[in-house]
Chimera marker file (.cmm) of the C-alpha trace (Angstrom):
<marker_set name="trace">
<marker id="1" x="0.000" y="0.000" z="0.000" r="1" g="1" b="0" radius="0.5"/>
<marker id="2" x="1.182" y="3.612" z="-0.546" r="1" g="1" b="0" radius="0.5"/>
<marker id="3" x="-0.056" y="6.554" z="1.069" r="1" g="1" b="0" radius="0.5"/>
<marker id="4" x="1.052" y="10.028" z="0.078" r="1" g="1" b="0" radius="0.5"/>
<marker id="5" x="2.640" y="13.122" z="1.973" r="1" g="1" b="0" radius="0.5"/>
<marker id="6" x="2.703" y="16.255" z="-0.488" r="1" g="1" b="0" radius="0.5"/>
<marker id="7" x="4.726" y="18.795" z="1.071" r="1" g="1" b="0" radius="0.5"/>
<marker id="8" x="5.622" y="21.538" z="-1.468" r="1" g="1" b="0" radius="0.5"/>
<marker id="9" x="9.189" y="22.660" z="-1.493" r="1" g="1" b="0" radius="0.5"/>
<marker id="10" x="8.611" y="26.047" z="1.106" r="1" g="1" b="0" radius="0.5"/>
<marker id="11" x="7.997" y="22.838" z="3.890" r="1" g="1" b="0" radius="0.5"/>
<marker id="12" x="11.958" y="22.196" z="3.663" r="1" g="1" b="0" radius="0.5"/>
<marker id="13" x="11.958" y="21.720" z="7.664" r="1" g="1" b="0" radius="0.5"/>
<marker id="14" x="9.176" y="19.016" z="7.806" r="1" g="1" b="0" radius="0.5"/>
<marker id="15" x="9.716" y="17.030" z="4.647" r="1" g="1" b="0" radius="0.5"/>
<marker id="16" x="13.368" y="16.076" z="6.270" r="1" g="1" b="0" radius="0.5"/>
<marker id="17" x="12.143" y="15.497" z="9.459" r="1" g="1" b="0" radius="0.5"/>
<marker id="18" x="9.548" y="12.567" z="8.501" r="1" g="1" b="0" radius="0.5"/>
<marker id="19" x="11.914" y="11.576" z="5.592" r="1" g="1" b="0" radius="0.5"/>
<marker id="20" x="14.589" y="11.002" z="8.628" r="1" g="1" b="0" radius="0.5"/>
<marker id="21" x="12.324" y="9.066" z="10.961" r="1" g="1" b="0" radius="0.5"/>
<marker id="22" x="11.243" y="6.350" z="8.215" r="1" g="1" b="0" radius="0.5"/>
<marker id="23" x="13.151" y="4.215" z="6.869" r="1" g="1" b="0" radius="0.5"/>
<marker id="24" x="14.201" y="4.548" z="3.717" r="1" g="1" b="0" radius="0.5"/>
<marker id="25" x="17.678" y="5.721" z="1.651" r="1" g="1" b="0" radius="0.5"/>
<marker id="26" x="17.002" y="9.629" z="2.716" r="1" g="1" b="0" radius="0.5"/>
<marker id="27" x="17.634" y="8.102" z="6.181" r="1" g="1" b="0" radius="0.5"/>
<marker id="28" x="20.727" y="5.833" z="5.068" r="1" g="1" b="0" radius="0.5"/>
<marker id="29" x="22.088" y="9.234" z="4.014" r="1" g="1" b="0" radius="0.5"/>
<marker id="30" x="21.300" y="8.731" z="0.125" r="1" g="1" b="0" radius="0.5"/>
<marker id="31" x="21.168" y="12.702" z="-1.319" r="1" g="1" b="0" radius="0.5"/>
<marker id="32" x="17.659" y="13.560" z="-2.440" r="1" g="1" b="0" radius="0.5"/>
<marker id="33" x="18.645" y="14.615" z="-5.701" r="1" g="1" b="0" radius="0.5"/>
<marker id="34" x="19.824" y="11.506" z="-6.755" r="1" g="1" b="0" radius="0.5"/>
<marker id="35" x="16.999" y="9.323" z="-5.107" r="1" g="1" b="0" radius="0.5"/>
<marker id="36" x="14.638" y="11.315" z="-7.146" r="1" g="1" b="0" radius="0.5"/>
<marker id="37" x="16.410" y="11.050" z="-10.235" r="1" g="1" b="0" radius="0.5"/>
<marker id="38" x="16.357" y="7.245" z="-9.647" r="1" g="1" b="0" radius="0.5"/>
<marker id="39" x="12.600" y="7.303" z="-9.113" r="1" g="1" b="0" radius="0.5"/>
<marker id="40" x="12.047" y="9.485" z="-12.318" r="1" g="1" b="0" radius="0.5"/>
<marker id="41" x="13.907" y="6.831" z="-14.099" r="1" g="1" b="0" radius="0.5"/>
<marker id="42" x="12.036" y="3.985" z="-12.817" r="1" g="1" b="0" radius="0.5"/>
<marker id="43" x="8.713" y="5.888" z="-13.167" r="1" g="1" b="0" radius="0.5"/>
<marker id="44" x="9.417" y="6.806" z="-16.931" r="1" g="1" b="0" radius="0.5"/>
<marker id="45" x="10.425" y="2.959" z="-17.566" r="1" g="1" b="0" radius="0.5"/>
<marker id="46" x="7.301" y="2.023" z="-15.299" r="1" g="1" b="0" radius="0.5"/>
<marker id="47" x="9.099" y="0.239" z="-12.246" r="1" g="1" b="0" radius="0.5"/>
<marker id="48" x="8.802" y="2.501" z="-9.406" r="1" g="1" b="0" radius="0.5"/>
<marker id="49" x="7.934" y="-0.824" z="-7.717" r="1" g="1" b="0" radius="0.5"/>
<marker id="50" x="10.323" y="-2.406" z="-8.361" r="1" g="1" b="0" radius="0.5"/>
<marker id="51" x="12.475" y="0.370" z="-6.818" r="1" g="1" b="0" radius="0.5"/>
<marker id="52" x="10.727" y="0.046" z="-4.159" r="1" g="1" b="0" radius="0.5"/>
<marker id="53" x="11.510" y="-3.365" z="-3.629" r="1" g="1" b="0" radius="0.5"/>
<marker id="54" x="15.338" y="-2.443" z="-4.239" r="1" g="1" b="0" radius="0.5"/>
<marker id="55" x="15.010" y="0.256" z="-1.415" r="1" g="1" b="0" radius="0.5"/>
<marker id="56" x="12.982" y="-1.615" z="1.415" r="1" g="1" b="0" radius="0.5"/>
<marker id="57" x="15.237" y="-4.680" z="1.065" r="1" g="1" b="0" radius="0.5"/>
<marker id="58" x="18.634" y="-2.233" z="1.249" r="1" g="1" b="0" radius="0.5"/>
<marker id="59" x="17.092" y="0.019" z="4.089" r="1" g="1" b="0" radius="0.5"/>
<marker id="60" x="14.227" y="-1.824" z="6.139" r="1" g="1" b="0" radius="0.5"/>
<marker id="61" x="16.712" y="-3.539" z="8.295" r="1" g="1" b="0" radius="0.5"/>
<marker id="62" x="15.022" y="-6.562" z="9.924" r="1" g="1" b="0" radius="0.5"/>
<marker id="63" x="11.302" y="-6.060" z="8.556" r="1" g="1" b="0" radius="0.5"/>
<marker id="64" x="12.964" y="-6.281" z="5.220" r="1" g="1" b="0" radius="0.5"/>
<marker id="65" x="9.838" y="-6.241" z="2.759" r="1" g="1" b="0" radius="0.5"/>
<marker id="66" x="7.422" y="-5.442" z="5.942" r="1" g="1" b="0" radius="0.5"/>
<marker id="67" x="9.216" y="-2.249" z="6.239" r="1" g="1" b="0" radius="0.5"/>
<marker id="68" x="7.516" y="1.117" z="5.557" r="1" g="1" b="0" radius="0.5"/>
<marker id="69" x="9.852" y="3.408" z="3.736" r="1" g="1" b="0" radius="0.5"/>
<marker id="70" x="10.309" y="7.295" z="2.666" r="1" g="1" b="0" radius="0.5"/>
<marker id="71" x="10.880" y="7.745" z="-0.702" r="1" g="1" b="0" radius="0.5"/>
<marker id="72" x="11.428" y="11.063" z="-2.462" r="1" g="1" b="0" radius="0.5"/>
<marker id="73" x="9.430" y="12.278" z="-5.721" r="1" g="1" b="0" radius="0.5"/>
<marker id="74" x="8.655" y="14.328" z="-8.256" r="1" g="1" b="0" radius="0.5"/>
<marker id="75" x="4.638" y="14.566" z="-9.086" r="1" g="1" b="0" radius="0.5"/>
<marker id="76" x="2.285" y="17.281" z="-11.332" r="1" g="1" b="0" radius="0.5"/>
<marker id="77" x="-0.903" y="17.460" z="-10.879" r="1" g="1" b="0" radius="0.5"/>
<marker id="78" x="-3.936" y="19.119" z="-12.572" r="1" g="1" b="0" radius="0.5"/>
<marker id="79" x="-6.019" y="22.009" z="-10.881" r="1" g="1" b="0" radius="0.5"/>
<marker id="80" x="-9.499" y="20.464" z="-10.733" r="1" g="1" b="0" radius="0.5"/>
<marker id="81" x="-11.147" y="23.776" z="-12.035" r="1" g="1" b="0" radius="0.5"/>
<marker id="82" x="-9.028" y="24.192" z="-15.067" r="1" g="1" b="0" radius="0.5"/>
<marker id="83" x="-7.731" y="20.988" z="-15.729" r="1" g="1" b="0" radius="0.5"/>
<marker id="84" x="-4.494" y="23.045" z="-16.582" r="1" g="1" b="0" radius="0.5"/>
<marker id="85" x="-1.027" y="21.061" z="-14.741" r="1" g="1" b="0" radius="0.5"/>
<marker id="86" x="0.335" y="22.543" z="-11.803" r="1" g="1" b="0" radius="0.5"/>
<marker id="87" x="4.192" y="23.128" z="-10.931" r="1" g="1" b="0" radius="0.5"/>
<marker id="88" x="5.603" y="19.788" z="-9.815" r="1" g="1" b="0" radius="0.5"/>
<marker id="89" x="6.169" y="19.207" z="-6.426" r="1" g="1" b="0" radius="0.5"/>
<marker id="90" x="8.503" y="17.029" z="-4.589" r="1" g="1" b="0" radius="0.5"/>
<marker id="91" x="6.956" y="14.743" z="-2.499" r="1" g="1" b="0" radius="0.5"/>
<marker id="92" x="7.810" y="12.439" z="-0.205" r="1" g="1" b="0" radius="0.5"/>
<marker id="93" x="5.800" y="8.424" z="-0.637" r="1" g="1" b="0" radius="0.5"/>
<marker id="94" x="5.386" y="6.540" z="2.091" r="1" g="1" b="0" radius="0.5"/>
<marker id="95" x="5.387" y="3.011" z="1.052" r="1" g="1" b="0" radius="0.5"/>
<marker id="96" x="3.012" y="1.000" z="3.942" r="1" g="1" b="0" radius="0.5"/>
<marker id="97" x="4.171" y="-2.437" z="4.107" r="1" g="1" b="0" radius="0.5"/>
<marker id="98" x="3.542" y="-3.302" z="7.616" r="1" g="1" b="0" radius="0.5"/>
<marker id="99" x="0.651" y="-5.498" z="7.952" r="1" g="1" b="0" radius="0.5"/>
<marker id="100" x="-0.727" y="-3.451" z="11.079" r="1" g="1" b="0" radius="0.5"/>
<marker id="101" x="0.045" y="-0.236" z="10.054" r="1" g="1" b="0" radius="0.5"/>
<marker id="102" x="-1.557" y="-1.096" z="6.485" r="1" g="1" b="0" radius="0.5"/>
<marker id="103" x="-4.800" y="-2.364" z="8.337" r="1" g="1" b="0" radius="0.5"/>
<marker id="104" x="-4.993" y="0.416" z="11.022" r="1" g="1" b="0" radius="0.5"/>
<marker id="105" x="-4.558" y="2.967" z="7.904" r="1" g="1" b="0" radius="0.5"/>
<marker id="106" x="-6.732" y="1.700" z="5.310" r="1" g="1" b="0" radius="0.5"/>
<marker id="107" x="-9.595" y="1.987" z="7.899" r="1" g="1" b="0" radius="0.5"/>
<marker id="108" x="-9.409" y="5.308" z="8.382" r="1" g="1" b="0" radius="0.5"/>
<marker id="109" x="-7.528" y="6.979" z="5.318" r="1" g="1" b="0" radius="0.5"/>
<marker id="110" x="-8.102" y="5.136" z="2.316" r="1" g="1" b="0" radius="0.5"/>
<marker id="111" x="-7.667" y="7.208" z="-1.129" r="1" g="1" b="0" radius="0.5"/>
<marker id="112" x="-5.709" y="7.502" z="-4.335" r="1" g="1" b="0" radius="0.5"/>
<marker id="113" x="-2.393" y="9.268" z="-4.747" r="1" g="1" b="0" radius="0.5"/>
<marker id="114" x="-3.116" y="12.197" z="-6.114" r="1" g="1" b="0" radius="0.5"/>
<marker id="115" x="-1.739" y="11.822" z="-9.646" r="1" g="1" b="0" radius="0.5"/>
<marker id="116" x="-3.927" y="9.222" z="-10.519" r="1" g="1" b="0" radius="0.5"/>
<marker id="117" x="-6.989" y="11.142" z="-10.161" r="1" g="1" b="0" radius="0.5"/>
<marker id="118" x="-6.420" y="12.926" z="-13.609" r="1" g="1" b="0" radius="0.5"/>
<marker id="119" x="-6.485" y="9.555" z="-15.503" r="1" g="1" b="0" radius="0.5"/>
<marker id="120" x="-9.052" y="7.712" z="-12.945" r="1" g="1" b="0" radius="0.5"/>
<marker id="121" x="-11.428" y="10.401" z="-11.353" r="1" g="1" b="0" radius="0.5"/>
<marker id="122" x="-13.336" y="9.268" z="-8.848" r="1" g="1" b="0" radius="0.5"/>
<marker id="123" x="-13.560" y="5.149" z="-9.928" r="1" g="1" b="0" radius="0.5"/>
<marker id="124" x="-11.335" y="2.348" z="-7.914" r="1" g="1" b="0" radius="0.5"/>
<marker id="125" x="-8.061" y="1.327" z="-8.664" r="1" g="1" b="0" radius="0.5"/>
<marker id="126" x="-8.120" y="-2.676" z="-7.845" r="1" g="1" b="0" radius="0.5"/>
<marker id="127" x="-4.635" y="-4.307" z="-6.478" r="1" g="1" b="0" radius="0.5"/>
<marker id="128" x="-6.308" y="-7.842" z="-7.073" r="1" g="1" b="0" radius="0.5"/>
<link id1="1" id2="2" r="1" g="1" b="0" radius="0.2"/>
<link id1="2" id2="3" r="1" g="1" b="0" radius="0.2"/>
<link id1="3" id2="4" r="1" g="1" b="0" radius="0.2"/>
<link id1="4" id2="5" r="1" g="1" b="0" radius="0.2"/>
<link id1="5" id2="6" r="1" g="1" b="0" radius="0.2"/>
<link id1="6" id2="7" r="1" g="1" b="0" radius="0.2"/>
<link id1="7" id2="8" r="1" g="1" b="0" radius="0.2"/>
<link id1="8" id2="9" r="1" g="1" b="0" radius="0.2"/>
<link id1="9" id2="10" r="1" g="1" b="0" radius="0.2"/>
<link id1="10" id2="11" r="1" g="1" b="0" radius="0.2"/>
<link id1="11" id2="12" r="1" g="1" b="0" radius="0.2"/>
<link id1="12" id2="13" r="1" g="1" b="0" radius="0.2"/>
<link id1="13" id2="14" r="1" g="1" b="0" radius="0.2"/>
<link id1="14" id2="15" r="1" g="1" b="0" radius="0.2"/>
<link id1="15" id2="16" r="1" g="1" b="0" radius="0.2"/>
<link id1="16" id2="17" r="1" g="1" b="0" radius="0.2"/>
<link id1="17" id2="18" r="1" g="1" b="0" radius="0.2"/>
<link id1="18" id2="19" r="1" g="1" b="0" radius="0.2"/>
<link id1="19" id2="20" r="1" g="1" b="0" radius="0.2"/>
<link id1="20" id2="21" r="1" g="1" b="0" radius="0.2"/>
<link id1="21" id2="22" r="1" g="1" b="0" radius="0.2"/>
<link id1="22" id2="23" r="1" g="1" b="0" radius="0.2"/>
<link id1="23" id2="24" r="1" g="1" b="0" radius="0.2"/>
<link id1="24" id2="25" r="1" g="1" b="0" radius="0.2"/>
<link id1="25" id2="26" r="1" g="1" b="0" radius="0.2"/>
<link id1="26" id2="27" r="1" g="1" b="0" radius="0.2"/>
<link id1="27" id2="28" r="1" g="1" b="0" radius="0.2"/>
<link id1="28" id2="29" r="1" g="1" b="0" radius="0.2"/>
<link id1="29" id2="30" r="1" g="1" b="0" radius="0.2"/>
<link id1="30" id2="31" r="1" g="1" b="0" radius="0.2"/>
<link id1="31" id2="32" r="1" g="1" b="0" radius="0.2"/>
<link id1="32" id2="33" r="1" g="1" b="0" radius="0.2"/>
<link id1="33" id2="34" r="1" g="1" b="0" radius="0.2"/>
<link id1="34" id2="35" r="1" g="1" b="0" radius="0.2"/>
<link id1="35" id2="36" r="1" g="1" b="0" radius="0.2"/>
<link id1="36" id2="37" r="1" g="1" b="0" radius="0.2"/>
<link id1="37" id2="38" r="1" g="1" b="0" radius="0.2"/>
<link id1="38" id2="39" r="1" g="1" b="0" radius="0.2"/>
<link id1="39" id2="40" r="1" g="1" b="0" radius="0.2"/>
<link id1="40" id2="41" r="1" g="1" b="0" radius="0.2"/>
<link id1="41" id2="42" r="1" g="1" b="0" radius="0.2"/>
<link id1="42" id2="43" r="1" g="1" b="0" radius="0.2"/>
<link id1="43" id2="44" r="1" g="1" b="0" radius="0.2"/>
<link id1="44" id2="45" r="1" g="1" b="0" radius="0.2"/>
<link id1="45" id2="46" r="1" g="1" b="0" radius="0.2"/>
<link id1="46" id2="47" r="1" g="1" b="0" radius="0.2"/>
<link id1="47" id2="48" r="1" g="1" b="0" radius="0.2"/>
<link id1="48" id2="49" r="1" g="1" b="0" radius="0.2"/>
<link id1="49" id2="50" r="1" g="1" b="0" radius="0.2"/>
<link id1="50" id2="51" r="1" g="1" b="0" radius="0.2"/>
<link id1="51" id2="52" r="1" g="1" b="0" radius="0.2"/>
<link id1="52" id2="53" r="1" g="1" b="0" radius="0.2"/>
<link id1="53" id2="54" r="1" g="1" b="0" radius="0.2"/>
<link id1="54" id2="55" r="1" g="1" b="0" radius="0.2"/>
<link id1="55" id2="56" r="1" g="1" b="0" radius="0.2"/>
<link id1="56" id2="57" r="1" g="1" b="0" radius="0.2"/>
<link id1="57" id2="58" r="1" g="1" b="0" radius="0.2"/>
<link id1="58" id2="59" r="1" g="1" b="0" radius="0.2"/>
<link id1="59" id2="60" r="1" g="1" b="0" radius="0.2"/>
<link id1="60" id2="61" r="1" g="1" b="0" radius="0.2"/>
<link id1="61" id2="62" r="1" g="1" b="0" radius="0.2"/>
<link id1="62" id2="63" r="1" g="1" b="0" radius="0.2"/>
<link id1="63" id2="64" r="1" g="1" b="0" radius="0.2"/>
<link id1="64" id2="65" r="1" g="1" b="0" radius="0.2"/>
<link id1="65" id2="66" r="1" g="1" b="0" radius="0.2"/>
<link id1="66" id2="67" r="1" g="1" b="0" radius="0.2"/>
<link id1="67" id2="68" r="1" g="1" b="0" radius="0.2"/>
<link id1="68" id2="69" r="1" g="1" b="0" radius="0.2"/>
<link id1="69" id2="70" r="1" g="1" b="0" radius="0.2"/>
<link id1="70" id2="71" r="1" g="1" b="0" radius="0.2"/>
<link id1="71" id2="72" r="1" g="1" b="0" radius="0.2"/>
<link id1="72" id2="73" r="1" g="1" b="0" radius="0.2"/>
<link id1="73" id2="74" r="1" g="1" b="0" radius="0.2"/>
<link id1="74" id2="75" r="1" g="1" b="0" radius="0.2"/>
<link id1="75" id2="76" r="1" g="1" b="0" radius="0.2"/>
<link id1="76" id2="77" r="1" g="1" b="0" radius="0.2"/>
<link id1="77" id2="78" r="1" g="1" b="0" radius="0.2"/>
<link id1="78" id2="79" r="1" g="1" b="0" radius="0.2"/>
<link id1="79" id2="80" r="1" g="1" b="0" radius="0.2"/>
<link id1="80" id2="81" r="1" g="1" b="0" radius="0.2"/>
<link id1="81" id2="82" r="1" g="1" b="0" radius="0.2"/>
<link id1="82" id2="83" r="1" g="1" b="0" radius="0.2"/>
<link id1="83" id2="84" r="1" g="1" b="0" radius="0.2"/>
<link id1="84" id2="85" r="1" g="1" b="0" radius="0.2"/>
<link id1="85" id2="86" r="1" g="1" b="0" radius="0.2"/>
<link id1="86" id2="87" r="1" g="1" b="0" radius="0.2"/>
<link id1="87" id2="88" r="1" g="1" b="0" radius="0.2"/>
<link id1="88" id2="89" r="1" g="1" b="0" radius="0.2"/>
<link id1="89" id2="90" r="1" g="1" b="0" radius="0.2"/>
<link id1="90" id2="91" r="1" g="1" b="0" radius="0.2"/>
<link id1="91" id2="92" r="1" g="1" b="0" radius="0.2"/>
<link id1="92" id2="93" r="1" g="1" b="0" radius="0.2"/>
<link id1="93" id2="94" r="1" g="1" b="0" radius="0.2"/>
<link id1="94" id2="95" r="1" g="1" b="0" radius="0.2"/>
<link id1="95" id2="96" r="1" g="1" b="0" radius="0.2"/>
<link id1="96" id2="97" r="1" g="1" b="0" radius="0.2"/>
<link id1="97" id2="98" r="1" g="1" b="0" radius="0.2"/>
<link id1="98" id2="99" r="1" g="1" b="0" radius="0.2"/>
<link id1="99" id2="100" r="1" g="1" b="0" radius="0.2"/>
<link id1="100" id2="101" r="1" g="1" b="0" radius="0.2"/>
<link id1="101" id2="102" r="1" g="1" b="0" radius="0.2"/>
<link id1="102" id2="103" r="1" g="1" b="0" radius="0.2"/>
<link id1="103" id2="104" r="1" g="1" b="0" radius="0.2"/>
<link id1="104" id2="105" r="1" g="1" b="0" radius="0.2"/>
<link id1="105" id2="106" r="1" g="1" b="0" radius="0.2"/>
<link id1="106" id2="107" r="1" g="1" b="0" radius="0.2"/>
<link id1="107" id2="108" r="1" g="1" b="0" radius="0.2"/>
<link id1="108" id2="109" r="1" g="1" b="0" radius="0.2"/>
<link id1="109" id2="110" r="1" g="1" b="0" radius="0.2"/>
<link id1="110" id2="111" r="1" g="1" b="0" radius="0.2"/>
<link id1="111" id2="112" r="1" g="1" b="0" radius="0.2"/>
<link id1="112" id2="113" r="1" g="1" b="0" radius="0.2"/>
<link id1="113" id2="114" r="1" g="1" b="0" radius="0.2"/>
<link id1="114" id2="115" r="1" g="1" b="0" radius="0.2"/>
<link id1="115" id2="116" r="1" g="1" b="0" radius="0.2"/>
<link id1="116" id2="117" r="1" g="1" b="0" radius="0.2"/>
<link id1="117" id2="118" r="1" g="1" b="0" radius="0.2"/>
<link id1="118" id2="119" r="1" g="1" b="0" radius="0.2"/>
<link id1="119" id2="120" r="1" g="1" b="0" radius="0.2"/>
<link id1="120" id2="121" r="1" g="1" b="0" radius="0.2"/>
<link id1="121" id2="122" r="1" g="1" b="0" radius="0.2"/>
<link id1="122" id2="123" r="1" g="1" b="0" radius="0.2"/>
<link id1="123" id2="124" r="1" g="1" b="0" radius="0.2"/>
<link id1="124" id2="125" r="1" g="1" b="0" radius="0.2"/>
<link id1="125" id2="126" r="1" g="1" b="0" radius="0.2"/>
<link id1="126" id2="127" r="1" g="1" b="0" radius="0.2"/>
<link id1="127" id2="128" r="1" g="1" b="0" radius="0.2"/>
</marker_set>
């Protein structure tokens, strides 16, 4: 499961901070420039999960693929009124693997990253 945490570049201070508590290669001390570029790669060849694969393994430490991880990217998104793309934003994904923390979450918070609504509106995206 992946939730999302858009923080627009002006939120500097708190994007590090839960970037730094997570596990993930920002906390390894990977530089967030080059994490993104990897992730822009992987998007444009479509295996960001396998990238996240490659990162839980290399940072989750014991929980391995149970691990929830930070990972840094770059997203655009369309204004709902104009349908016109907004400036990209770096954002930091949370990738949920933990069984209890995907349970707890999915009870109370369940909806789609933002840049899928353009392409899906409002209908489900199945993982089965």
């Amino acid at each position: 499961k992946v939730m999302r945490g858009t923080l627009k570049l002006e939120d500097e201070g708190a994007r590090e901070a839960y970037s730094m508590e997570i596990a993930g290669p920002l906390a390894s001390g990977a530089d967030r420039k080059e994490i993104v570029k990897e992730m822009a790669r992987a998007s444009f060849e479509g295996k960001e999960h396998m990238k996240w694969e490659e990162y839980q393994r290399a940072h989750g430490g014991k929980a391995g693929m149970s691990a929830n991880i930070v990972v840094p990217v770059v997203r655009f998104f369309r204004e709902n009124e104009t349908g016109k793309i907004k400036m990209p934003v770096v954002q930091n994904n949370v990738v949920v693997s933990d069984p209890e923390d995907c349970q707890r979450l999915v009870a109370k918070h369940l909806q789609k990253q933002g840049h899928f609504t353009p392409a899906f509106t409002k209908s489900v995206i199945s993982t089965t």
